[in-house]
C-alpha positions as CSV (number, residue, x, y, z in Angstrom):
1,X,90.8,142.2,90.0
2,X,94.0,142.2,91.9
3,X,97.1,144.0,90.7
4,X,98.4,139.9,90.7
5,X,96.1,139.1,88.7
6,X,96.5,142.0,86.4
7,X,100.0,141.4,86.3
8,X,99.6,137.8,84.9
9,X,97.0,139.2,82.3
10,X,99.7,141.4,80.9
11,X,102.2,138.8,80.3
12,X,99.8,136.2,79.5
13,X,98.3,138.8,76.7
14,X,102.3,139.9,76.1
15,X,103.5,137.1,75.5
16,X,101.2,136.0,72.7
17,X,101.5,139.3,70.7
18,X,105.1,139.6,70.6
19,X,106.2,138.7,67.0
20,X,103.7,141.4,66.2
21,X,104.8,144.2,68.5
22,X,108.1,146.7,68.0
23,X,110.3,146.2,71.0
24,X,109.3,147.8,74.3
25,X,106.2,148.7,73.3
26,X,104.8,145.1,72.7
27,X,102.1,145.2,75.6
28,X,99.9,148.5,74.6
29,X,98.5,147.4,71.5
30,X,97.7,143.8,72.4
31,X,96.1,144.9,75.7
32,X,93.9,147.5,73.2
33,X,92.8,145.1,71.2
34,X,92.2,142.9,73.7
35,X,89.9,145.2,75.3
36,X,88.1,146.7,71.9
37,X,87.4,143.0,71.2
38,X,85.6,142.7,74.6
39,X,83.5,145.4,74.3
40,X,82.1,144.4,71.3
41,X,81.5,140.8,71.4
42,X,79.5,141.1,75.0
43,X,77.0,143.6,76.7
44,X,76.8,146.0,79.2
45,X,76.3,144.8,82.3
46,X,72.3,143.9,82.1
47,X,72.4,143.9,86.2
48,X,72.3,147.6,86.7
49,X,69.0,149.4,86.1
50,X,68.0,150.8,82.8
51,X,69.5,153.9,82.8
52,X,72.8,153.1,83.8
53,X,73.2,150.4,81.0
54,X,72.1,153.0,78.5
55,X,74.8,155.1,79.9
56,X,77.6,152.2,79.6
57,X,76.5,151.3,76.1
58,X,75.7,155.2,74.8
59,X,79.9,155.4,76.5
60,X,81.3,152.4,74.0
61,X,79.1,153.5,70.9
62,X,80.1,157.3,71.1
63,X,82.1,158.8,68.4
64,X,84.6,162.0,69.0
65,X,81.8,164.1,67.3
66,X,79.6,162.9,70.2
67,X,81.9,163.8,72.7
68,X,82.2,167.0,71.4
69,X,78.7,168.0,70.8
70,X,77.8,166.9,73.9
71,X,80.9,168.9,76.1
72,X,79.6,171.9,73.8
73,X,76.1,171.4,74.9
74,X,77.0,170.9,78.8
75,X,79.0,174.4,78.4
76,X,76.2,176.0,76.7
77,X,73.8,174.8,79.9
78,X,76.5,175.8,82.4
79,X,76.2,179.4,80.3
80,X,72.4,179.4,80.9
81,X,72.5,178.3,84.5
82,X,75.2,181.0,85.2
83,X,73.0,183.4,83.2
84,X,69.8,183.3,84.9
85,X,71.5,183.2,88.1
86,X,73.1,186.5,87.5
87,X,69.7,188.2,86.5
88,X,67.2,187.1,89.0
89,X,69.5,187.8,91.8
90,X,70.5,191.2,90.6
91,X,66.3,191.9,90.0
92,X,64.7,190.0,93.0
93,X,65.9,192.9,95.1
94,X,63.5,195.7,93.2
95,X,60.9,193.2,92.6
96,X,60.6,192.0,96.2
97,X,60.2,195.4,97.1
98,X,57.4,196.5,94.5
99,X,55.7,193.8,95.9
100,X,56.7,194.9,99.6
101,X,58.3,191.6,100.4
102,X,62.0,192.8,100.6
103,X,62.6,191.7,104.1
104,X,61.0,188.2,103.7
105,X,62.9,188.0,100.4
106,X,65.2,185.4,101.5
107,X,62.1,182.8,101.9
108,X,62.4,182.5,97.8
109,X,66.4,180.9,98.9
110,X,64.9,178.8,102.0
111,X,62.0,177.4,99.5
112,X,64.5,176.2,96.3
113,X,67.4,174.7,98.4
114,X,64.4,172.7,100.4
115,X,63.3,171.5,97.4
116,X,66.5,171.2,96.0
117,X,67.5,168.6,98.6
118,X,64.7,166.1,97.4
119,X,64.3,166.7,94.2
120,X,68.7,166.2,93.5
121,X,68.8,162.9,94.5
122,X,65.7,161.7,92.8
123,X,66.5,163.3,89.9
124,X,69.8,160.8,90.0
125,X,67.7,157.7,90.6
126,X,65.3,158.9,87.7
127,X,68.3,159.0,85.7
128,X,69.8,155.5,86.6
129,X,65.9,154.3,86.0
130,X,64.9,156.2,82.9
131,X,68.1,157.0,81.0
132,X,69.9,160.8,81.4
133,X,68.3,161.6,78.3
134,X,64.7,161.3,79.6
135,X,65.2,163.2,83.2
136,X,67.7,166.1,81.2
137,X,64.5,166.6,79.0
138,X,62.1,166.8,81.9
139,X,64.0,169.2,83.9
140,X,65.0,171.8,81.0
141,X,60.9,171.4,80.3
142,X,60.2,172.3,84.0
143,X,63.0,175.3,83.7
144,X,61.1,177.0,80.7
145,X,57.4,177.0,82.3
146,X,59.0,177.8,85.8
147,X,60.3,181.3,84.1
148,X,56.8,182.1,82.2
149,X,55.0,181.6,85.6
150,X,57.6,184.3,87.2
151,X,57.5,186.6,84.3
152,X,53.7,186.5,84.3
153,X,53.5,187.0,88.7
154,X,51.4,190.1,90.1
155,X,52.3,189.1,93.7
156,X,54.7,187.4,95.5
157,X,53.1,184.3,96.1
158,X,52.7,184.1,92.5
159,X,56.5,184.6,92.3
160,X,57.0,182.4,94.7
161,X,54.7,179.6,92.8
162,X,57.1,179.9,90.0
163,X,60.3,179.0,91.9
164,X,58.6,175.9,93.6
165,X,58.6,175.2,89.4
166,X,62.0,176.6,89.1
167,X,63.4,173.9,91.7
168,X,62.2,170.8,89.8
169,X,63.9,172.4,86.5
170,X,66.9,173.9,87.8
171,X,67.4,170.7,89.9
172,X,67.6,168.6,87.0
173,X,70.0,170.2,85.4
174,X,72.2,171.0,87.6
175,X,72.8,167.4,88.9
176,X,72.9,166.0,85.9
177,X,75.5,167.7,84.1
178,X,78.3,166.6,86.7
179,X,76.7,163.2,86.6
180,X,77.1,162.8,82.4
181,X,81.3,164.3,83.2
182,X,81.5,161.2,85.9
183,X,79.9,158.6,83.2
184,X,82.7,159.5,80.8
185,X,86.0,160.9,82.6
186,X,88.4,159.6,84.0
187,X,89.0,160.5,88.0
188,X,92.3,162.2,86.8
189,X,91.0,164.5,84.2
190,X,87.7,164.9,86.6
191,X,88.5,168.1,88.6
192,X,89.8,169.6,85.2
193,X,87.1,169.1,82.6
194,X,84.2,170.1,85.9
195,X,86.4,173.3,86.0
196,X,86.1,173.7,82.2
197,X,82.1,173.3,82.8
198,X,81.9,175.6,85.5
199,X,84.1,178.1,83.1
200,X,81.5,179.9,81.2
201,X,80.0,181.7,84.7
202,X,83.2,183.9,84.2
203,X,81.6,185.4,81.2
204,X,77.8,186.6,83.2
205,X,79.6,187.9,86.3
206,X,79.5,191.0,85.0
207,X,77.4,191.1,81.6
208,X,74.7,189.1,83.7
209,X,74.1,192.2,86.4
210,X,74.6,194.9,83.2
211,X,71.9,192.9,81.4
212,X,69.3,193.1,84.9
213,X,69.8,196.4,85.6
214,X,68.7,197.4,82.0
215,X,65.9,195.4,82.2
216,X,65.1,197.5,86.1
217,X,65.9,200.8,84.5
218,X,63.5,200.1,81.5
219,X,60.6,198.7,83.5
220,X,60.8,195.9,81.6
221,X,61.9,193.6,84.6
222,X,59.4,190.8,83.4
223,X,61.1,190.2,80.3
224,X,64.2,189.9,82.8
225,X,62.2,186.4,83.4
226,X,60.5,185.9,80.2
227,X,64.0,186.3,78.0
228,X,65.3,183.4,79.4
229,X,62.5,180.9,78.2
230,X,64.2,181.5,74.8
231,X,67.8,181.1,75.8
232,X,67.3,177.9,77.7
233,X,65.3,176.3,74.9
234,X,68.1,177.4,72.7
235,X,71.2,176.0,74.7
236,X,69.3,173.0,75.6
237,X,69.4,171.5,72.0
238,X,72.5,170.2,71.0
239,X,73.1,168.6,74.2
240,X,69.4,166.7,74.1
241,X,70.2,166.0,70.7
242,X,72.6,164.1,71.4
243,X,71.6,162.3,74.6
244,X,68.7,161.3,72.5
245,X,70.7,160.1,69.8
246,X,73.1,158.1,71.5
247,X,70.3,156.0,73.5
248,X,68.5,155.6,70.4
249,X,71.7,154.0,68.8
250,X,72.6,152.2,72.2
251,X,69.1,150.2,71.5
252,X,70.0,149.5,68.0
253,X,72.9,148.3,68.5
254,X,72.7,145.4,70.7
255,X,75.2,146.0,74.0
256,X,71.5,146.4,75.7
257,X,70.8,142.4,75.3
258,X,70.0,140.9,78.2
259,X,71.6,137.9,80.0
260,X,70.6,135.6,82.4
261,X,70.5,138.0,85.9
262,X,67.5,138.1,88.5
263,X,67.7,141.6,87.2
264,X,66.7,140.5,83.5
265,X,64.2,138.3,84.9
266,X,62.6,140.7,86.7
267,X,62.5,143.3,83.5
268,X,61.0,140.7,81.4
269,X,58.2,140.3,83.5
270,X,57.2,144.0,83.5
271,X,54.6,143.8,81.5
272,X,52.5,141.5,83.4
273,X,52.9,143.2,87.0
274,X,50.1,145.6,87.9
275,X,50.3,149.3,87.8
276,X,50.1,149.5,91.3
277,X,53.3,147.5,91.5
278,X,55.2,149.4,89.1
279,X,53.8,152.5,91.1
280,X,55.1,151.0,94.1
281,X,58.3,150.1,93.0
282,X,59.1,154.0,91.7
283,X,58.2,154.7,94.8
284,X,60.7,152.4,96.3
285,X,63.8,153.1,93.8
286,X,63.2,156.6,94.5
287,X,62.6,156.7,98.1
288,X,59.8,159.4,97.8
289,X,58.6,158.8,101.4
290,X,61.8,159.8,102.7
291,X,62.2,162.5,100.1
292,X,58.3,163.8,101.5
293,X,59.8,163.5,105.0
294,X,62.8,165.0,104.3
295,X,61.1,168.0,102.7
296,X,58.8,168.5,105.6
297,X,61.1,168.6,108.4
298,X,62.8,171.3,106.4
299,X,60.0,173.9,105.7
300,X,58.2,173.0,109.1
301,X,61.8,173.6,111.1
302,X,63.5,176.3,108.8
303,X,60.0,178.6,107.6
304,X,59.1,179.4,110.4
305,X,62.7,180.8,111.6
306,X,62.5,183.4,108.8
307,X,58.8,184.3,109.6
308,X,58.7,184.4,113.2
309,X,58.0,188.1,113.2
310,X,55.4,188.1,111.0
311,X,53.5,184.8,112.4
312,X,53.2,187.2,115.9
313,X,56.7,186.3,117.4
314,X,58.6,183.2,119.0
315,X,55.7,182.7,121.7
316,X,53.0,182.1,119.1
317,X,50.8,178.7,118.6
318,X,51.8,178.2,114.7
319,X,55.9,178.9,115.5
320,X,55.7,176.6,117.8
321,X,53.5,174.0,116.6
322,X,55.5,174.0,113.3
323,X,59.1,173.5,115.0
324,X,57.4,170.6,117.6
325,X,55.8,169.6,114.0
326,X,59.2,169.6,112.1
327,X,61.2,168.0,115.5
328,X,58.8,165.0,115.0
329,X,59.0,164.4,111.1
330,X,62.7,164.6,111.7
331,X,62.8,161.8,113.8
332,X,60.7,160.2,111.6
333,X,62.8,160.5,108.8
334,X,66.2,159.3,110.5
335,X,63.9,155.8,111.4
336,X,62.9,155.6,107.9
337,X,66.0,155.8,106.0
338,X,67.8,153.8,108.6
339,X,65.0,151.2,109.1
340,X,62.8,151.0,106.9
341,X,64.3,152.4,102.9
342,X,65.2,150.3,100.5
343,X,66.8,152.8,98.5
344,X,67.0,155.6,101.1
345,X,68.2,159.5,100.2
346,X,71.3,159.5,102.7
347,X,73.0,155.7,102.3
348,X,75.2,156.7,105.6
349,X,75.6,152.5,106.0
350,X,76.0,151.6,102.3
351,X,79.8,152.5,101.5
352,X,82.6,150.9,104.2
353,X,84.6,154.4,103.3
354,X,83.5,157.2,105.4
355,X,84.8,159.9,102.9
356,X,81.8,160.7,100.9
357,X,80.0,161.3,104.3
358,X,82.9,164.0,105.5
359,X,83.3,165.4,102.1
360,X,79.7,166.2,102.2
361,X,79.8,167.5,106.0
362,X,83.0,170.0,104.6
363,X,81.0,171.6,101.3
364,X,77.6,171.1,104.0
365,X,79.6,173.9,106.6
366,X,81.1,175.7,103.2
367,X,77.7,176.4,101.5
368,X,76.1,177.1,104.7
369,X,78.7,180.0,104.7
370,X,77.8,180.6,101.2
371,X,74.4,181.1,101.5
372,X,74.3,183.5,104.9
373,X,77.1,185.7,103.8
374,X,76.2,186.2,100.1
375,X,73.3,186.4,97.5
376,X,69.9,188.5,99.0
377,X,70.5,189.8,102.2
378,X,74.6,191.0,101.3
379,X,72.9,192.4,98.3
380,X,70.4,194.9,100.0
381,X,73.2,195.5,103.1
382,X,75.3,196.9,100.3
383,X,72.8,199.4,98.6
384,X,71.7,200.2,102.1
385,X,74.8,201.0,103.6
386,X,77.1,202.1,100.6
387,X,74.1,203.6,98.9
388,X,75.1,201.6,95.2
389,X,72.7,200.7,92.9
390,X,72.3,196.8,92.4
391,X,74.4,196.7,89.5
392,X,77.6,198.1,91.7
393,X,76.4,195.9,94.5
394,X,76.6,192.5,92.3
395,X,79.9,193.9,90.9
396,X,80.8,194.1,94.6
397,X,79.8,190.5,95.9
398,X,81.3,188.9,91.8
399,X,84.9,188.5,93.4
400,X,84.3,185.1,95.5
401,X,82.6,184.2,92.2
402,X,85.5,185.0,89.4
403,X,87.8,183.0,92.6
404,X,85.4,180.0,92.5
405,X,85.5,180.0,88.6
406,X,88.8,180.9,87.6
407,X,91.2,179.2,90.1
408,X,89.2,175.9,89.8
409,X,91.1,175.5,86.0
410,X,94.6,175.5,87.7
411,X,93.8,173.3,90.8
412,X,92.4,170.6,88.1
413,X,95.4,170.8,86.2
414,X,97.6,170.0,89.6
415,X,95.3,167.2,90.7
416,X,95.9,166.4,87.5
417,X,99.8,166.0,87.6
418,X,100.0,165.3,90.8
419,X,97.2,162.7,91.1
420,X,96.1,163.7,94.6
421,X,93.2,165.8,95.7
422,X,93.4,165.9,99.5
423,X,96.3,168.4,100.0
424,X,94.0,171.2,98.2
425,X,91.0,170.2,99.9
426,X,93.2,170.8,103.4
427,X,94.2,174.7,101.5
428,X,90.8,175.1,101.1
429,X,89.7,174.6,104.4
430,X,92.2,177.0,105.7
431,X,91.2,179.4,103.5
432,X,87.4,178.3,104.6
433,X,88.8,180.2,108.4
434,X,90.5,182.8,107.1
435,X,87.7,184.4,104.2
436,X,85.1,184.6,106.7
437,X,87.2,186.2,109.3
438,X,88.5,188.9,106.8
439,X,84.8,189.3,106.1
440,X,83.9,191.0,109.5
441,X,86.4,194.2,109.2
442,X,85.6,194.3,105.3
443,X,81.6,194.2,105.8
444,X,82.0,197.8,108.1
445,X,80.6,201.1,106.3
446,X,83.9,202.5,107.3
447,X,85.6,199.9,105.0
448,X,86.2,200.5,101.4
449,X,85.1,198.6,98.5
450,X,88.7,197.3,97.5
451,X,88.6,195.4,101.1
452,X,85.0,193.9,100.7
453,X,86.0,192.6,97.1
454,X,89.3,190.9,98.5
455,X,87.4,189.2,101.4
456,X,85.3,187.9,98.4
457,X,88.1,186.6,96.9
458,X,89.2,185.0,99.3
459,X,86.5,183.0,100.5
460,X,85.8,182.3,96.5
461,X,89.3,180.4,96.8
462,X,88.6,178.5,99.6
463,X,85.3,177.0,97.6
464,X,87.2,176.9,94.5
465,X,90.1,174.8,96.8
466,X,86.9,172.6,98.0
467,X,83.9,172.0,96.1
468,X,85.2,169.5,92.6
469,X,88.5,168.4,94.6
470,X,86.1,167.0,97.3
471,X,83.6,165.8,94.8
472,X,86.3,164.1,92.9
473,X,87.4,162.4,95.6
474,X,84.0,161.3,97.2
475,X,83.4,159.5,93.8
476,X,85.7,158.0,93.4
477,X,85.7,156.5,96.5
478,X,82.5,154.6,95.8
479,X,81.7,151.7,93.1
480,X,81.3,153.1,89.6
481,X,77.9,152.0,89.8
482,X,77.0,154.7,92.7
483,X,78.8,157.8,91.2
484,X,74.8,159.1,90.6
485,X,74.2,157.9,93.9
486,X,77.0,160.0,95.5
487,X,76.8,162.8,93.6
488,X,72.9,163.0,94.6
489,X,74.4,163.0,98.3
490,X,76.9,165.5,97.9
491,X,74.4,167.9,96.6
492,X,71.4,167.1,98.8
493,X,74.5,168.4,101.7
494,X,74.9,171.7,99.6
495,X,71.3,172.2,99.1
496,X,70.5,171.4,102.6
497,X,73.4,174.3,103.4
498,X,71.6,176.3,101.1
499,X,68.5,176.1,103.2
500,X,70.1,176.6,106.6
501,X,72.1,179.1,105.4
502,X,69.5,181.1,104.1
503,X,67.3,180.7,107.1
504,X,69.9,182.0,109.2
505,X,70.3,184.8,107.1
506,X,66.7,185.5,107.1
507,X,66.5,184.8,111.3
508,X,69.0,187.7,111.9
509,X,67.4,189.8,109.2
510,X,63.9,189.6,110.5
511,X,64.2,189.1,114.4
512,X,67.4,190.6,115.5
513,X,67.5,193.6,112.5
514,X,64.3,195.3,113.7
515,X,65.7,195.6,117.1
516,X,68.8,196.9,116.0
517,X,66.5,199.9,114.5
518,X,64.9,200.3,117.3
519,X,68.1,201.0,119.5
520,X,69.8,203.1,116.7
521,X,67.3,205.0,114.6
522,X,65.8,208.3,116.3
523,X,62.4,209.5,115.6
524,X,58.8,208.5,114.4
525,X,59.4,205.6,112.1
526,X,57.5,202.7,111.0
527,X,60.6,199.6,111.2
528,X,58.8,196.6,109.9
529,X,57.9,199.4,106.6
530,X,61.4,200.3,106.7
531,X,62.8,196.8,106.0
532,X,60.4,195.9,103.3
533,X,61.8,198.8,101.1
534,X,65.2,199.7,100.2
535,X,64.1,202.9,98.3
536,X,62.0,203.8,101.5
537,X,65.5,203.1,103.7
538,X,67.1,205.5,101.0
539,X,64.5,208.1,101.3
540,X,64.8,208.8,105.0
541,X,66.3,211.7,106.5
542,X,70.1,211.5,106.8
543,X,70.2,211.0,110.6
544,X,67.2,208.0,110.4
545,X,69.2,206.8,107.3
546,X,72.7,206.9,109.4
547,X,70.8,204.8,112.1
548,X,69.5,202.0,110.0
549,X,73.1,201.4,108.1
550,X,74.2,201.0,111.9
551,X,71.4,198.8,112.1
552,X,72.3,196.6,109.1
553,X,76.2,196.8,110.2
554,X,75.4,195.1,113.5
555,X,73.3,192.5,112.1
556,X,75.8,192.0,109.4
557,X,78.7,191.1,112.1
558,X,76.7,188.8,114.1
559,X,76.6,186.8,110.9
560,X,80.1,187.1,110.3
561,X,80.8,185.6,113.6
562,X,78.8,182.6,112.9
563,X,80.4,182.3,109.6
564,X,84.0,181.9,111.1
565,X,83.1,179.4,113.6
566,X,81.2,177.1,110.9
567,X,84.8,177.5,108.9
568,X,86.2,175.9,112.2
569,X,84.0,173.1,112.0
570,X,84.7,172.8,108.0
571,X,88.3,172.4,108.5
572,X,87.8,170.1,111.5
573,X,86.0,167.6,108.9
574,X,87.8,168.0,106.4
575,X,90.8,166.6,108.5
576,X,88.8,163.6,108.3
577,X,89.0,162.9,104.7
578,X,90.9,159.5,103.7
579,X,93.3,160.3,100.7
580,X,94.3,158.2,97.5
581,X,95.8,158.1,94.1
582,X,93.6,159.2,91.7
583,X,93.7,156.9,88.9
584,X,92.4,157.4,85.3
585,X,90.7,154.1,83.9
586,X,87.9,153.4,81.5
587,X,84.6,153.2,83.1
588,X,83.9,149.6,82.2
589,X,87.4,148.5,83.9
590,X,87.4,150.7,87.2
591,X,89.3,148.7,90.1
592,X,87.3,148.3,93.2
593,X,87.4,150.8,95.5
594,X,89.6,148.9,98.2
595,X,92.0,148.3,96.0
596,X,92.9,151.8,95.8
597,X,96.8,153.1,96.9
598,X,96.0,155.3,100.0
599,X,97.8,158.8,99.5
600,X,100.4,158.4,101.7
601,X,104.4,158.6,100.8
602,X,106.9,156.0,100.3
603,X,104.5,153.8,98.4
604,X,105.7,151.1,96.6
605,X,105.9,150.4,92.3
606,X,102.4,149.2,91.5
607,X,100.3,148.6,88.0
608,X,98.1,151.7,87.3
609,X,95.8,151.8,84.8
610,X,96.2,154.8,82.9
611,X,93.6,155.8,79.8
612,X,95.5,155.7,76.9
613,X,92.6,157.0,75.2
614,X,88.8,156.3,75.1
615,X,88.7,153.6,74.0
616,X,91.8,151.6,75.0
617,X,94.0,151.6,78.2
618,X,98.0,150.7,79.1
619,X,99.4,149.8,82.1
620,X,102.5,151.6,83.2
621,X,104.6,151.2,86.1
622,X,104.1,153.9,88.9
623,X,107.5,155.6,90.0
624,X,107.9,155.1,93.8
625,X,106.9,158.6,95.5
């Protein structure tokens, strides 16, 4: 509807209410009634899929205690993600190495953000087809056996069995939770309440790595896995509870009738199609050809980069009949999706704005960063070089992680007042230059610990600056019925970064690092044993020792070089972000997309719609900026 048109609609609805309204006030309450009477005298819209009109009707039959229940529940599952983060990093370390695998540890990374990057977007369209109950329930089910596998491993293909488990879980849930904050906030309040969600990480940063390292001193590093089994069950059920309960009322209650839409037709003839065309038509909705394709290209391109020097080196058969491999199931995959997909993974044609596929290309070059600097490999360079257990060393890599937790809460709040999210995205991409730059001095043994820690934090800022200002404003630069859709998008980018960024972590770790030993470390040594242990590294006499820290210095810069020139090309694309007013509206009465202000100044008085609360909206005249 047109701001005309919405204009007219107030009067018209003004004018009839006025003997009933106290002066200057006369159009909120009319235009509330107005709107509660709507919502309950006609349905949800019955031409979405099934899970999204659950979610429309399960927003207009909530009640405050729903809302609640269900925030506490999303915190309590942010708790347990953050949780079992904090552990298994801080223990993969000692158990890569009692199973001799420390220096192909980083394949356990490569493998979940591969998966990741299929299973996030299906995991959306699963939820727009099944309901966010159904898919929530699947996932935290996948979490619980993924940890029992892991606790229960006696190799490290057994451990790695568990996180190909792991992925579909963790997937799940972590998609879904900013999917349910996009079906019921507003894009105003959007950057603040993900904040809030992401808040509980602040509390493992520290009691997470305590908790791992008793486990490791204890021998009891299995029950570092098994524990969390309980905890997840545990968290997960007040939020399921509800989930469950509100689509079990959204039934009863009637907002699910159907009308007269092809898509009613069609769903009132499911039960005489075949099961092969059901089958088929998952297939389609989900795009699981392309997600197949998509999968392969990734292991057969990014694998074998990690394990080039255990597959015989860069001239054998399999290295390069796996990248040829991977080359051609690329190409396959980019015909597909554009071509052939229905429904395909990466919908680069399916919005006219370009800003959800340049505010995934920004947090694409930011997590790439992420994932090469940080997590595995930082945590072994700092108990190899600095000599710290790997409780110091995850107190030592927690800084970006308190930035990218705590400073999140007052960016929100400014988006909030200010209604704009593009000037902190452009802060964060500066910052995205800077933190990785400040990270090549701070990553020297010569440096001390205060330095590392404030290149940490600085690079947390530039993802806290970043990651829900850009997600914000990617959604809501799409139809309301595509916020899964987009989501799913932006995260397939960050897992894909996750991927890359590992295997580039992992390259340099396994090809380039055992050279480096070779040129610096004097003696009789064995350097592929050396890598494999970090108590064996520790155990070597001091001038063997002195040599590999050079080793793992060296290799270290050359990754902090790459990292600064991938800032550069996050800042270039974030320059390429449109801007607009973020406005705060009910979910069934979001303006379309075009219709947006662009966020530029001297704009003129318009009609906003502005949530009055849940349940009712005013419309207030915007002062001229």
């Amino acid at each position: 509807m047109h701001l005309d048109q919405i204009k007219a609609s107030a009067r018209l609805t003004t004018s009839q209410h006025d003997l009933f309204q106290p002066d200057g006030y006369s159009h909120v309450p009319s235009i509330a009634l107005r709107k509660m009477s709507e919502k309950i005298n006609r349905p949800v819209d019955s031409n979405e899929a099934r899970g999204i009109r659950i979610a429309q009707a399960s927003k207009l039959i909530s009640t405050n205690l729903d809302r609640i229940i269900m925030f506490i529940g999303l915190l309590l599952m942010s708790w347990v993600i953050s949780w079992e983060k904090n552990i298994t990093n801080t223990i993969t370390s000692t158990v890569s190495s009692l199973f001799q695998a420390n220096n192909i540890s980083g394949i356990l990374g490569t493998v979940l953000s591969i998966l990741q990057t299929a299973l996030q977007p299906m995991y959306s369209k699963l939820s727009d087809i099944t309901g966010r109950a159904t898919a929530y329930t699947f996932s935290v089910c996948m979490f619980i056996i993924s940890f029992i596998i892991m606790a229960c491993a006696t190799n490290y293909n057994m451990l790695i069995g568990g996180q190909v488990i792991y992925s579909f879980g963790y997937s799940g849930v972590y998609i879904l939770g900013p999917i349910l904050i996009g079906d019921s906030v507003g894009l105003v309040n959007r950057t603040l309440i993900l904040a809030i969600y992401n808040f509980p990480i602040i509390i493992n940063l520290f009691a997470g790595g305590l908790a791992a390292q008793t486990f490791i001193n204890s021998g009891q590093w299995r029950w570092g896995y098994g524990h969390i089994c309980i905890v997840i069950f545990v968290a997960s059920v007040p939020l399921l509870t509800v989930l469950w309960n509100l689509q079990f009322r959204a039934k009863k209650s009637g907002l699910l009738r159907k009308g007269s839409t092809k898509y009613t037709k069609a769903a009132s003839q499911d039960n005489k199609e075949s099961f092969y065309d059901k089958t088929a038509w998952l297939i389609s909705e989900i795009d699981l050809v392309g997600s197949l394709l998509l999968v392969a290209g990734l292991f057969l391109v990014l694998l074998p980069l990690i394990l080039a020097t255990s597959w015989g080196g860069w001239n054998s058969s399999r290295i390069i009949g796996c990248l040829v491999s991977g080359g051609v199931t690329w190409l396959l995959f980019g015909f597909w999706e554009w071509k052939v997909a229905s429904k395909p993974i990466i919908p680069l044609t399916h919005w006219e704005s370009k800003t959800p596929i340049w505010g995934t290309l920004t947090l694409f070059m930011i997590w790439t960063i992420n994932n090469m600097m940080d997590l595995q490999y930082f945590l072994s360079y700092l108990q190899v070089t600095r000599r710290v257990s790997p409780l110091i060393a995850s107190y030592l890599e927690r800084g970006e992680n308190c930035a990218n937790v705590i400073l999140p809460i007052f960016i929100g709040y400014f988006i909030r007042r200010t209604q704009r999210w593009r000037p902190f995205v452009w802060v964060g991409a500066c910052l995205a230059v800077l933190g990785p730059g400040l990270m090549i001095p701070a990553r020297k043994m010569s440096s001390s610990n205060v330095f590392i820690v404030m290149a940490q934090i600085i690079f947390g800022a530039s993802s806290a600056f970043l990651n829900y200002p850009v997600l914000v404003g990617i959604q809501g630069s799409v139809p309301r019925k595509d916020v899964a859709i987009v989501t799913a998008l932006f995260e397939v980018g960050v897992s894909v970064a996750g991927s890359i960024g590992s295997t580039i972590a992992g390259a340099v770790w396994n090809s380039i690092l055992p050279r480096l030993i070779q040129k610096y470390v004097p003696g009789d040594y064995n350097a592929l044993t050396i890598t494999k242990s970090i108590p064996k590294i520790l155990a070597l006499p001091e001038e063997q020792y002195r040599g590999v820290a050079q080793a793992y210095d060296e290799a270290m810069y050359i990754l902090g070089i790459i990292a600064v020139c991938i800032g550069a090309l996050a800042f270039l694309c974030s320059t390429q972000l449109k801007g607009y007013i973020l406005e705060n509206v009910v979910i069934e009465e979001e303006p379309w997309v075009e219709n947006r202000e662009t966020d530029t100044d001297g704009c003129d008085d318009e009609l906003v719609m502005d949530q009055l609360n849940d349940d009712s909206v005013t419309l207030k005249e915007k002062p001229t900026q």
